[in-house]
N, C-alpha and C positions, 0 to 999 in steps of 0.2 A: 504494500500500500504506500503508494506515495504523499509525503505532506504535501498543506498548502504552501505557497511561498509565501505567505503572511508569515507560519509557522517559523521556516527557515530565517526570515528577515529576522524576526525576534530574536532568535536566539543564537544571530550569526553578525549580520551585519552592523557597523558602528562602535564592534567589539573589539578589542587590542587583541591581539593573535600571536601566539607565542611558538616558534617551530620545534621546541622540542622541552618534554615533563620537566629535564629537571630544569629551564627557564622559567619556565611557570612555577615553580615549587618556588623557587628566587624569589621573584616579583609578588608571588601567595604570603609567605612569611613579613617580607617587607613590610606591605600593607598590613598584615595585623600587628607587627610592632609598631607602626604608624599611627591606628586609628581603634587598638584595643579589640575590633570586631575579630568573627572568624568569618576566615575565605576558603573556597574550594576551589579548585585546578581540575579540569575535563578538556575532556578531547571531544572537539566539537564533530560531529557525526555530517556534518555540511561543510565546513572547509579542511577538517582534518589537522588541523593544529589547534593547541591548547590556548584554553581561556580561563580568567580567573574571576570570580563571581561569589556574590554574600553568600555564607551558610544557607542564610534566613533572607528569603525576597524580604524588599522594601516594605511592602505593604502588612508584611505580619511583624515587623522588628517594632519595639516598643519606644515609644517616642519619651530620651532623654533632658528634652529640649527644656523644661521646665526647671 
């Protein structure tokens, strides 16, 4: 079954793209000594090099702001 290209935009395009794990493991650790959150690293199923992305989508992370 093929996705839509909606699908694929989402979770491909606009995104930093890393050619190879342990770059992405690099740039994953970074960011959470940066910003205290946690990141995950995947290999994106549409362009084939890795991406680095919240544990927790935006929309369920609890808002600190207060």
């Amino acid at each position: 079954m093929r996705l839509p290209l909606y699908v694929a935009a989402r979770e491909c395009t606009g995104k930093r793209a890393y050619p190879t794990r342990s770059k992405a493991k690099q740039v994953q650790r970074t960011m959470e000594a940066k910003t205290g959150e946690d990141f995950k690293r995947y290999r994106c199923r549409f362009c084939g090099e890795y991406h680095v992305a919240h544990r927790v989508p935006s929309g369920m992370r609890e808002d600190t702001s207060e």
